[in-house]
MARSE-874500 format. One record per residue (C-alpha): x, y, z; residue number from 1; residue in one letter. Coordinates in Angstrom, 3 decimals. Last residue first. Layout:
! residues N
xx  yy  zz  i  aa
X  Y  Z  NUM  A
...
***
This chain:
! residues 362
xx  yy  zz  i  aa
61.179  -11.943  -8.289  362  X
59.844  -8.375  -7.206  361  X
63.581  -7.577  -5.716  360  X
64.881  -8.746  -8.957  359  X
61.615  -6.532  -11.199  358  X
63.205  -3.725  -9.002  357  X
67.324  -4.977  -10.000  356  X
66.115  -4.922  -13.566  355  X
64.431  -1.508  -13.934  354  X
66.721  0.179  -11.863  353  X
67.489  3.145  -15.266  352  X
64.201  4.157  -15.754  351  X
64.200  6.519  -18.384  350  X
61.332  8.364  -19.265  349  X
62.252  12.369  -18.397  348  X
65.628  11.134  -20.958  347  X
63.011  10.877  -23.990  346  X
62.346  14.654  -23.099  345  X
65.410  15.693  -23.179  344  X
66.467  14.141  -26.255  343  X
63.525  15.114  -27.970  342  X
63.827  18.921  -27.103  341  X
67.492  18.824  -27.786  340  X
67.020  17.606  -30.957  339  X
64.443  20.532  -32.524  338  X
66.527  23.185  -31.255  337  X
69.745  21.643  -32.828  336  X
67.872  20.613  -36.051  335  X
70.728  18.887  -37.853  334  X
70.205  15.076  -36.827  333  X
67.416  14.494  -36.009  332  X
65.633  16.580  -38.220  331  X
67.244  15.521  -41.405  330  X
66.234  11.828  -40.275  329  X
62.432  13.046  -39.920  328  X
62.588  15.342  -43.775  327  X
64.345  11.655  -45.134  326  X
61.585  9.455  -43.549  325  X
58.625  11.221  -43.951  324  X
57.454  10.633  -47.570  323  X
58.491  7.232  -48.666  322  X
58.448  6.443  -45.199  321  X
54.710  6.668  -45.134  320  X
53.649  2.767  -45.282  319  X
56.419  1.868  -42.648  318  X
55.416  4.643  -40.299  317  X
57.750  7.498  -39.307  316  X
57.193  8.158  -35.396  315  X
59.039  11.349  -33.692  314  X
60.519  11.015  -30.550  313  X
59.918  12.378  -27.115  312  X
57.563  15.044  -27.492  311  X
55.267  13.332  -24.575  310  X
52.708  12.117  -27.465  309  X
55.662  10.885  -29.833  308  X
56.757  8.757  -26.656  307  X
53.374  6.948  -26.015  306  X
52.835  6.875  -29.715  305  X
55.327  5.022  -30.327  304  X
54.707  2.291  -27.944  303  X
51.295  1.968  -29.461  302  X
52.866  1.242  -32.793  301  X
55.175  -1.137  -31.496  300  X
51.964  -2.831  -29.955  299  X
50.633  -3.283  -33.396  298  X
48.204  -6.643  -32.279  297  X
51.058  -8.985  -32.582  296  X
54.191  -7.609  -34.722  295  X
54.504  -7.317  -38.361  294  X
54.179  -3.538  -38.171  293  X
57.130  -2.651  -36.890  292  X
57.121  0.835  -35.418  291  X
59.521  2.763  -37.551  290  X
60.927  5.302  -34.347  289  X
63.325  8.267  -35.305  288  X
65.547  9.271  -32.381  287  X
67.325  12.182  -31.185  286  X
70.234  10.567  -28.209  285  X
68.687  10.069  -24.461  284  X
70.760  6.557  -24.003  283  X
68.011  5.772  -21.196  282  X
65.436  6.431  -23.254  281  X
66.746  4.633  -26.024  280  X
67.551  1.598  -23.847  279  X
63.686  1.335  -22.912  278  X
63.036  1.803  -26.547  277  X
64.820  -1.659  -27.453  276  X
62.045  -3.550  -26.256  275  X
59.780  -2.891  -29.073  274  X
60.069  0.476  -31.124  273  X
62.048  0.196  -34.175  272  X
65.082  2.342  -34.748  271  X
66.865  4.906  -35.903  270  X
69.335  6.877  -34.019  269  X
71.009  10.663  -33.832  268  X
74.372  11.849  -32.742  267  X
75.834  8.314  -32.307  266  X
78.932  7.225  -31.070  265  X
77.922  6.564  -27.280  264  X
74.791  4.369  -28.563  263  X
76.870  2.237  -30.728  262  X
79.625  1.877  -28.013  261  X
76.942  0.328  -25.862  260  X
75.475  -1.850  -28.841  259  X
79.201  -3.317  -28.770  258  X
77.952  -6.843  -29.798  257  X
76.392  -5.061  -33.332  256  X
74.676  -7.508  -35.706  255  X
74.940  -7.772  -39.419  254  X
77.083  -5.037  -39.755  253  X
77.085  -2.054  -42.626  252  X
79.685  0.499  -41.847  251  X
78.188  3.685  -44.407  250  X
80.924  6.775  -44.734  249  X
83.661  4.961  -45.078  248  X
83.391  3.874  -48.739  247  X
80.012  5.371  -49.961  246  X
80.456  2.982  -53.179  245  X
79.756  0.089  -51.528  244  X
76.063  1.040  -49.939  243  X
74.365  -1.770  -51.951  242  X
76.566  -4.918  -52.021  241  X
77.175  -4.253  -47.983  240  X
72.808  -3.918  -48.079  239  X
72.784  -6.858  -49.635  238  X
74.783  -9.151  -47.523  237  X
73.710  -7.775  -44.769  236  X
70.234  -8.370  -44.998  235  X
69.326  -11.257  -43.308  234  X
71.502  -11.316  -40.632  233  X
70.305  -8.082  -39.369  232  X
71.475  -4.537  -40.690  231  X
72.950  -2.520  -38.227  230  X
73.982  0.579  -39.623  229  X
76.495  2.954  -38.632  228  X
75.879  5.966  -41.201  227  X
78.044  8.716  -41.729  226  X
77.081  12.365  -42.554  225  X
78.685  15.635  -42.830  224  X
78.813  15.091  -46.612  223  X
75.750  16.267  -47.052  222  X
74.357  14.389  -50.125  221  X
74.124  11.190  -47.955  220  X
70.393  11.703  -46.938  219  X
69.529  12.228  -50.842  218  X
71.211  9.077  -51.950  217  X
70.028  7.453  -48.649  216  X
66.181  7.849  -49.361  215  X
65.135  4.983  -50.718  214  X
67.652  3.060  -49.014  213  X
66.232  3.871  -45.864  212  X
63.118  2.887  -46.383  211  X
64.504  -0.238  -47.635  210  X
66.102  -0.928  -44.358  209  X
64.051  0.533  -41.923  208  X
61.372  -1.638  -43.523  207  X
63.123  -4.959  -43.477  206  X
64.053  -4.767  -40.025  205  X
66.934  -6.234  -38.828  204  X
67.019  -9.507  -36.450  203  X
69.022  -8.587  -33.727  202  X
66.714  -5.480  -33.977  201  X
66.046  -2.960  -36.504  200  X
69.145  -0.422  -35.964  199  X
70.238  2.442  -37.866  198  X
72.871  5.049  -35.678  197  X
73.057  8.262  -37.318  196  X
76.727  9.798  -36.901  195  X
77.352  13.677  -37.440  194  X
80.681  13.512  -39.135  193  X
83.456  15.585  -36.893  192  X
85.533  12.505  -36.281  191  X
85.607  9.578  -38.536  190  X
83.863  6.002  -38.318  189  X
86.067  2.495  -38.105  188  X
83.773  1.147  -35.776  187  X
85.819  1.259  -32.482  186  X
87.399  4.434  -33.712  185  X
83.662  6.098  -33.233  184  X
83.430  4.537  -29.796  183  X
86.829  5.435  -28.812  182  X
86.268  8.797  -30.009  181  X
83.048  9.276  -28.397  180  X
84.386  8.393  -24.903  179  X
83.516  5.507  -22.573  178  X
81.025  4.611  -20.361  177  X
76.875  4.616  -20.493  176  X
75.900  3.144  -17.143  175  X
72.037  1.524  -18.648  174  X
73.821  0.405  -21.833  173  X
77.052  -1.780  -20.189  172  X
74.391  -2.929  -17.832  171  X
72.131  -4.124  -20.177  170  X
68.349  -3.224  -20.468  169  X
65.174  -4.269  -17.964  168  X
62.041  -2.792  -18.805  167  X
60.430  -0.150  -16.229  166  X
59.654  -1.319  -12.898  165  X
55.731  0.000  -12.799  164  X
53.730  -3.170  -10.738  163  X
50.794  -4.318  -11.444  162  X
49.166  -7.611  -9.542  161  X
46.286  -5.187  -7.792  160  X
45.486  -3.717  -11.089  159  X
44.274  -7.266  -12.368  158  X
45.117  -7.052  -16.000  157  X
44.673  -5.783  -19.477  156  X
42.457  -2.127  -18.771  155  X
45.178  -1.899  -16.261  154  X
48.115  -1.477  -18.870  153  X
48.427  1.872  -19.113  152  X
51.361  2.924  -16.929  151  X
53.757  1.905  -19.396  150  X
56.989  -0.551  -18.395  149  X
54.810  -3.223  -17.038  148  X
55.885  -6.055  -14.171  147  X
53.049  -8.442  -13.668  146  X
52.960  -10.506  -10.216  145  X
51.083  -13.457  -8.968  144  X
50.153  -14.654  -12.704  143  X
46.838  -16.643  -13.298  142  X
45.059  -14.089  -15.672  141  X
48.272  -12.731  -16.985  140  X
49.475  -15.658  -17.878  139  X
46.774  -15.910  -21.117  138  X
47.202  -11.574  -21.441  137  X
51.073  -12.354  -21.674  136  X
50.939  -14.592  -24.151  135  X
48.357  -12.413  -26.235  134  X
50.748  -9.214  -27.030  133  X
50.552  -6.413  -24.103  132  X
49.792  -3.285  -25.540  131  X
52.131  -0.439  -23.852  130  X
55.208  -2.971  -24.235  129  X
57.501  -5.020  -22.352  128  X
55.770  -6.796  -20.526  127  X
57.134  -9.152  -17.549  126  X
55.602  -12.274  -16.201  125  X
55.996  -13.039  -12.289  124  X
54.989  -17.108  -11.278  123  X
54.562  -19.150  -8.081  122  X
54.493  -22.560  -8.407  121  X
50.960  -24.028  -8.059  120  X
52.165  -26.999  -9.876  119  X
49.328  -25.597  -12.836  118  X
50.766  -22.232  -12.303  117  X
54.617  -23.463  -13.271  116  X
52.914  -25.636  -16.571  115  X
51.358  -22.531  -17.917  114  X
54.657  -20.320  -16.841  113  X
57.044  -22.884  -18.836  112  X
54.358  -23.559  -22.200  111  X
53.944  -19.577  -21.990  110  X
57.438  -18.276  -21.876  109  X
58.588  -20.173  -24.837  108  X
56.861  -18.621  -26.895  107  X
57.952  -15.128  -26.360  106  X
57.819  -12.879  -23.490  105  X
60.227  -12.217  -20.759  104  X
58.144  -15.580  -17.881  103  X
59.559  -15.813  -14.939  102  X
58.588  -18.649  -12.593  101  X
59.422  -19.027  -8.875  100  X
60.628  -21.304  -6.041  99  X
62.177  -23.926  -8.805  98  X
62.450  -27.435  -8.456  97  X
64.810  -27.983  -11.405  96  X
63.688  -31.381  -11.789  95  X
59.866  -31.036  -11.764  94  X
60.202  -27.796  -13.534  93  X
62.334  -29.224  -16.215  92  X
59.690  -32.242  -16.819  91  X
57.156  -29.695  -16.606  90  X
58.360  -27.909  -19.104  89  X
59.053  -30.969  -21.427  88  X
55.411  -32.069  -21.495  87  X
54.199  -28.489  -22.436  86  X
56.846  -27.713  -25.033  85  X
55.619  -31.265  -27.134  84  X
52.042  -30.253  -26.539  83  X
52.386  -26.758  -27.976  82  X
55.040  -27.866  -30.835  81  X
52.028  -31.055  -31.392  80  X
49.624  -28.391  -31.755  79  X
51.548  -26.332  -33.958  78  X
52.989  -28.809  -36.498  77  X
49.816  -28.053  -38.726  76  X
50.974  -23.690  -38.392  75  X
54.381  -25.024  -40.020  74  X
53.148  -26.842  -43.171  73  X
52.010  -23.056  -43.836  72  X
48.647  -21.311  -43.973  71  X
49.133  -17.483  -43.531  70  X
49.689  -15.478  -40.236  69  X
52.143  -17.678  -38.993  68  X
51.417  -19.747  -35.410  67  X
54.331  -18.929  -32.662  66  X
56.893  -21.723  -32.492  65  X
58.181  -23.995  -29.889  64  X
60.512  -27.107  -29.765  63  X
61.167  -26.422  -25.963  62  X
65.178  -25.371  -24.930  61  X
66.883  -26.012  -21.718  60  X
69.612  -22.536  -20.385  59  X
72.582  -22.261  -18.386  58  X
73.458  -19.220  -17.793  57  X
76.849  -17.160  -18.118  56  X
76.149  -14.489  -20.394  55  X
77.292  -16.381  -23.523  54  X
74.953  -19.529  -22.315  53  X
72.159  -16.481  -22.253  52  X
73.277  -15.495  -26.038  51  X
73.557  -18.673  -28.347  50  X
70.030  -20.119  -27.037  49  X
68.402  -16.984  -26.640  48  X
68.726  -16.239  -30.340  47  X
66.502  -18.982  -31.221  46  X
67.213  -22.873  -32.406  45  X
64.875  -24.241  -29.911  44  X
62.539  -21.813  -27.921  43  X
64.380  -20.935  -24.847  42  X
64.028  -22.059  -20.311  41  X
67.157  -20.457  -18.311  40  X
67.696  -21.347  -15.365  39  X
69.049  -19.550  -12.182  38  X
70.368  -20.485  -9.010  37  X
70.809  -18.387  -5.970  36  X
73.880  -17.992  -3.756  35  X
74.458  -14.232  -5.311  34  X
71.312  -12.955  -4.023  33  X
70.668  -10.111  -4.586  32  X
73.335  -9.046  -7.101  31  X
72.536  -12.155  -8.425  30  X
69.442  -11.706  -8.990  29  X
70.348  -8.289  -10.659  28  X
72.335  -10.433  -12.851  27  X
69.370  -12.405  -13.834  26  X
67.116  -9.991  -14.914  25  X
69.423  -8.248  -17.220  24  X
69.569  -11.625  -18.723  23  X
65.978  -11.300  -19.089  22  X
66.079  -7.553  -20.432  21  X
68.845  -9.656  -22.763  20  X
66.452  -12.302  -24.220  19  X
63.016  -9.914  -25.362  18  X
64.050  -7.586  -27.055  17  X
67.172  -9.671  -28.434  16  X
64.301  -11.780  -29.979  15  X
62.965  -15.097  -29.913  14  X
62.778  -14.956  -25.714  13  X
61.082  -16.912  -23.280  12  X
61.525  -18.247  -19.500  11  X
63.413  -17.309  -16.702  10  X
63.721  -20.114  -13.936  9  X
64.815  -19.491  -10.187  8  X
65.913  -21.370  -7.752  7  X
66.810  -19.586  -4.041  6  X
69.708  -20.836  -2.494  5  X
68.697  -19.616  1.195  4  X
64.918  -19.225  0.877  3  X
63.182  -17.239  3.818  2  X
60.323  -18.511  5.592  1  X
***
């Protein structure tokens, strides 16, 4: 029977990784089916909740929270986060009625696809990453449909629910527009500077960050280079205290809207390697990857490696940046040979109808 105004919720988030493949998501529904009706389910006080209502979407938030890795006042709340987040999703579900559950990732994602299987509403969870975090391997089990981005993720669940889409990634990044100049005016950077691109997330990345520091003084000695560096929230106000006296030649931001610009501006890029490495393949620029290593079960790590392995990147770790950060930036960004073998590489593993397959999935 087919659904006129079909209702649909997308659930999870914490990160931009995870929050705009999902609103990539939902525009290809639309495309689709432009009649159909989409709802957004957060974690309270999350990026998700300032940037879906920004896309368009309406979105509910749970009080949610993963558990931290030492004993905190926060891990005893837990429980009654997980019970609290259960309740409410299927209070949303019940009202919202929906056809089908997605669930991005993140904590919210498993309270609203738990209480969708339990109604016996059908659900589709996406991963992101080449080692699939534990949320995903709980809704795995009872999830109708599991859309990967690596093609090694049947040793984690039922082959016969797999399907290879590719992760979802913004319009405005996946149909690159616009000239260098304009990008490079856009953040106040100069012509005929090779441009490295720094960015650790919505977030930022502590380790990019002081790794790079460690090693600017050296990095900046050519003065061929400029850095566009996005910082996170947490660190900007630092990092702008600490990069002053290179004038032009460093644009510290806490977070970058324009990520599309970003990409067109820059002749190399570093990065971390969770969601954010489907856009680099698409982008196809030289790029450094500093798996986090605060991150469930090292999947950045493991996402890495399955580009260093084709040739498509190289991998600096946290621990070793001391070492193999500056030679690995150098490389990107003056080796001519060197780049052009990454970058065409990394573009062999693009998959630019990511969202609108995972739609037609949905």
């Amino acid at each position: 029977m087919s659904v006129t105004t079909p209702r649909i919720i997308i659930s999870g988030g914490g990160t931009g990784g995870h929050v705009f493949p999902a609103i990539a998501i939902a525009n290809a529904l639309k495309e689709l089916a432009p009649t159909a009706e989409i709802l957004f389910v957060g974690a309270k006080g999350r990026i998700e909740m300032e940037k879906v209502p920004q896309a368009g979407y309406k979105i509910e938030a749970l009080w949610i929270s993963g558990l931290q890795r030492r004993l905190t006042a926060e891990n005893l709340l837990f429980p009654v986060k997980v019970l609290s987040s259960l309740w409410k999703s299927y209070g949303i579900l019940r009202r919202f009625k929906p056809h089908v559950a997605v669930g991005v990732g993140g904590y919210a994602s498993w309270a609203v696809l738990q209480a969708a299987s339990a109604m016996g509403i059908p659900t589709l969870i996406q991963e992101q990453n080449s080692h699939p975090g534990i949320t995903n391997r709980l809704l795995g089990k009872k999830a109708d449909k599991i859309c990967v981005v690596y093609d090694n993720l049947y040793r984690y669940f039922d082959a016969g629910k797999i399907v290879l889409t590719g992760n979802p990634v913004r319009a405005d990044i996946a149909r690159l527009q616009g000239s260098k100049e304009t990008a490079l005016r856009h953040f106040g950077l100069q012509e005929g500077k090779k441009t490295l691109f720094i960015t650790g997330g919505s977030l930022g990345a502590r380790g990019i960050n002081n790794g790079l520091l460690a090693c600017l003084a050296q990095l900046m000695k050519d003065n061929n280079v400029q850095l566009l560096w996005q910082t996170g929230k947490f660190y900007i106000d630092q990092i702008t205290k600490q990069v002053a006296d290179y004038g032009n030649d460093i644009i510290p931001l806490a977070f970058i809207d324009r990520m599309d610009l970003a990409y067109i501006a820059a002749d190399a890029i570093l990065s971390r390697a969770g969601g954010t490495v489907s856009e680099l393949c698409l982008v196809g620029k030289p790029v450094v990857l500093m798996p986090s290593p605060n991150v469930a079960e090292d999947h950045q790590t493991a996402n890495a490696l399955n580009l260093t392995e084709k040739d498509a990147a190289i991998m600096v770790p946290d621990s070793e940046a001391a070492q193999k950060l500056l030679p690995a930036l150098q490389t990107v960004l003056f080796n001519e040979e060197r780049r052009q073998t990454l970058a065409n590489n990394l573009k062999k593993m693009a998959k630019p109808d990511a969202a609108l397959h995972i739609a037609r999935e949905v």
